[in-house]
C-alpha positions as CSV (number, residue, x, y, z in Angstrom):
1,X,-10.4,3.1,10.8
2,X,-14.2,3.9,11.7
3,X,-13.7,5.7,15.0
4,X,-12.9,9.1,16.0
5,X,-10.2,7.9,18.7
6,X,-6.9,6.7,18.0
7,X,-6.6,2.9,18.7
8,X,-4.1,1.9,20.5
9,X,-1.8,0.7,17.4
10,X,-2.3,3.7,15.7
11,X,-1.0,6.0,18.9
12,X,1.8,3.4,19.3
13,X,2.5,3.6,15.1
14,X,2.5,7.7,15.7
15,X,5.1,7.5,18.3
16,X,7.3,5.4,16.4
17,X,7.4,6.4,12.6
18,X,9.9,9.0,12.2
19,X,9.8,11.8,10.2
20,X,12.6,12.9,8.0
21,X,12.6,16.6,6.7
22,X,13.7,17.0,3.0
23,X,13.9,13.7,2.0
24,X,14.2,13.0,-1.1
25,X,13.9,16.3,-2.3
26,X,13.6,19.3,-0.6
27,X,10.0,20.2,1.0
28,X,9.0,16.4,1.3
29,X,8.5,15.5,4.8
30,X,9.5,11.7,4.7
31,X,7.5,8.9,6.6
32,X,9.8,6.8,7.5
33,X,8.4,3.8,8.6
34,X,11.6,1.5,9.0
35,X,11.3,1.9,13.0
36,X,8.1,0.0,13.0
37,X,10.1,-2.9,11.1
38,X,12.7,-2.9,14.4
39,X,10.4,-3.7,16.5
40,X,8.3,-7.6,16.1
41,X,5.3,-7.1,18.1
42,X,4.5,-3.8,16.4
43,X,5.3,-5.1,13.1
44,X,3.5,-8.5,13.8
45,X,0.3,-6.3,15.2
46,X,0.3,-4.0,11.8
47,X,0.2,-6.9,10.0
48,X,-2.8,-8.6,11.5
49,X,-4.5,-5.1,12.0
50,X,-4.3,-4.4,7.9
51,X,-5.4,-8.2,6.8
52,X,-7.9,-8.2,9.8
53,X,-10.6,-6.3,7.2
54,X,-10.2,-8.7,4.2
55,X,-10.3,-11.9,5.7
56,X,-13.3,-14.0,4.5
57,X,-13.7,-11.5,1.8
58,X,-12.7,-14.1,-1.1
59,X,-8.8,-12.3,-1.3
60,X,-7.1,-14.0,-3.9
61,X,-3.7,-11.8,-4.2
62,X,-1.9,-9.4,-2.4
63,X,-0.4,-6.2,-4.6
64,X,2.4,-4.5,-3.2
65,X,4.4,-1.5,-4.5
66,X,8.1,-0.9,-4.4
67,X,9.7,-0.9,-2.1
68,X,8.5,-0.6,1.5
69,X,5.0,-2.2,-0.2
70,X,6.9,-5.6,-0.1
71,X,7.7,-5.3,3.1
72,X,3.9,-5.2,4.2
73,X,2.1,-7.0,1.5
74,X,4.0,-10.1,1.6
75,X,3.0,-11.2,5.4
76,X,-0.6,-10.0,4.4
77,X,-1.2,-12.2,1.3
78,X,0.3,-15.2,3.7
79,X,-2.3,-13.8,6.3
80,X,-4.5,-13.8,4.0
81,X,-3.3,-17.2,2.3
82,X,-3.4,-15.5,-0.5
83,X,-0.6,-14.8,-3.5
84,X,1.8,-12.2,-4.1
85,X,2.0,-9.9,-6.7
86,X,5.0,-7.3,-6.9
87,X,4.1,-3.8,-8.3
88,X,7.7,-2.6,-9.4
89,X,9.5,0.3,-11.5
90,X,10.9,0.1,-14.6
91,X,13.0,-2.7,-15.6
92,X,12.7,-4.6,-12.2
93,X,10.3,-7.7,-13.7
94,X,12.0,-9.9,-15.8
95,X,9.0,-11.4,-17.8
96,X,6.1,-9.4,-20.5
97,X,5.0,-6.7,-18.1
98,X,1.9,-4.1,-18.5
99,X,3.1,-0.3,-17.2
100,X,1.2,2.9,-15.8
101,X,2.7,6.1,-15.6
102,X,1.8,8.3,-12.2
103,X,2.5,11.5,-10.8
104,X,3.8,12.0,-7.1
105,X,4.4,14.5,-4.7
106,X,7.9,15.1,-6.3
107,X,7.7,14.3,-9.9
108,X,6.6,11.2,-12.2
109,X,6.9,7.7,-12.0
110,X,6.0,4.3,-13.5
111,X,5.1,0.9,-11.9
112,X,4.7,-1.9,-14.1
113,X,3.5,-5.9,-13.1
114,X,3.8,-8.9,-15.2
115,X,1.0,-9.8,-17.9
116,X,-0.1,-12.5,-16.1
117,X,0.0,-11.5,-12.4
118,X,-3.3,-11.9,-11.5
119,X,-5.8,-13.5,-14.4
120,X,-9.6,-12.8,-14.2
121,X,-11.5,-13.8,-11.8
122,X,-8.4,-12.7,-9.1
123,X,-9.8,-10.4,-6.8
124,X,-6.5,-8.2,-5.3
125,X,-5.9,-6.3,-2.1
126,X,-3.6,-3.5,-2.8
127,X,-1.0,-2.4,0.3
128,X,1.5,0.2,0.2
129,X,3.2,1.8,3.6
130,X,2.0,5.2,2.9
131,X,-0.4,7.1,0.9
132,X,0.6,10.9,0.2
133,X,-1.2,12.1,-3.0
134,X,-2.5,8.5,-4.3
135,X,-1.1,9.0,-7.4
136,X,1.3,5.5,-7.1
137,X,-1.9,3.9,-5.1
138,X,-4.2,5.0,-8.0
139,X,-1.6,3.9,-10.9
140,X,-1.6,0.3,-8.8
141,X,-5.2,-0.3,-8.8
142,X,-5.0,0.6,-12.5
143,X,-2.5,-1.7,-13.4
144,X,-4.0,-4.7,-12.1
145,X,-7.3,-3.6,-13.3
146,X,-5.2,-4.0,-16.7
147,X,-3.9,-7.5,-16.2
148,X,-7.3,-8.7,-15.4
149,X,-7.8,-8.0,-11.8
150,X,-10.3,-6.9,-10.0
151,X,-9.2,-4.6,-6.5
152,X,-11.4,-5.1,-3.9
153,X,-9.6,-2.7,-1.8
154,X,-6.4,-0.8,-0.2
155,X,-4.4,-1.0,2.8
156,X,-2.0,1.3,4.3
157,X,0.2,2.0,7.1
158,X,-0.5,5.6,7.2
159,X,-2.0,7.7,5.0
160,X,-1.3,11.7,5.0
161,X,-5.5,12.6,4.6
162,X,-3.8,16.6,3.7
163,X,-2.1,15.2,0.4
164,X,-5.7,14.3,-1.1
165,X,-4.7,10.7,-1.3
166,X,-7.7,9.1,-0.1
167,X,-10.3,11.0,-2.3
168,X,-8.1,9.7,-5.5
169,X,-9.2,6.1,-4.5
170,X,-12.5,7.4,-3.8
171,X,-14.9,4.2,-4.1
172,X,-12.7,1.6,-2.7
173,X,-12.5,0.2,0.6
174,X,-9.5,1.3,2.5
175,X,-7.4,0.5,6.0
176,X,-5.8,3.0,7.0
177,X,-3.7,1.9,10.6
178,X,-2.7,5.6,10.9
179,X,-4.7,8.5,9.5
180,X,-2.6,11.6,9.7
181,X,-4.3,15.1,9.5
């Protein structure tokens, strides 16, 4: 977001994304964005509002991580009229898959895509629901660097600015709908 001010999606997000204390471990205050799923025009209007950047920008796929990722990324890419890629954990994909290990706000993880998810010259928008530290955001724009695909940028519901996420990706363009702190 360029301004200053709140738009009106992002005071209308704020009011409806929950947060849930300790969850999944103990200290982790929990974005929980499944509220903005219940309600159409909200979920409609984040949609538009995080494809609204990328169109005409040559978007060939749409990367989204597990789980709440899919949820967002897939109604971009078609947006977008783009394709679909799904960024999952381990043992999830069924064909030769590439993997990056990550670290999070809670431990380690590991997303993985298949080898041939996006082929050179496939230039990939990356979307996720939140981004805390960046680690899984960073591990994502690795991977499909990996497979052959180039990121032309990132899109997120919200993104907690306090966790450092944002200067992780540092270099790419980013939507953010809701900045947080």
């Amino acid at each position: 977001m360029s301004s200053t001010e709140p738009s009106a999606l992002a005071q209308r997000l704020a009011r409806t994304i929950r947060v849930v204390p300790d969850f999944p471990s103990p200290g982790i205050m929990f974005q929980d964005v499944t509220p903005v799923l219940a309600d159409p025009e909200l979920f409609r209007e984040s949609i538009a509002a995080l494809a609204e950047p990328w169109r005409g920008s040559g978007v060939t796929h749409v990367a989204a991580i597990e789980s709440r990722g899919f949820i967002f990324g897939a109604p971009v890419a078609l947006e977008l009229g783009a394709g679909f890629i799904p960024i999952r954990k381990p043992g999830k994909l069924p064909f030769e898959r590439a993997g990056q290990d990550y670290a999070l706000e809670y431990g380690t993880g590991r997303l993985e895509v298949h080898i041939d998810a996006c082929p050179a010259p496939a230039r990939v928008l990356v979307v996720d629901d939140v981004l805390a530290t960046g680690g899984t955001a960073k591990a994502a724009c690795e991977l499909i660097g990996a497979v052959g695909g180039t990121v032309v940028g990132c899109g997120f519901v919200l993104a907690l600015r306090a966790l450092g996420g944002h200067q992780r990706l540092e270099g790419r363009a980013m939507q953010v709908l809701l900045p947080i702190g």
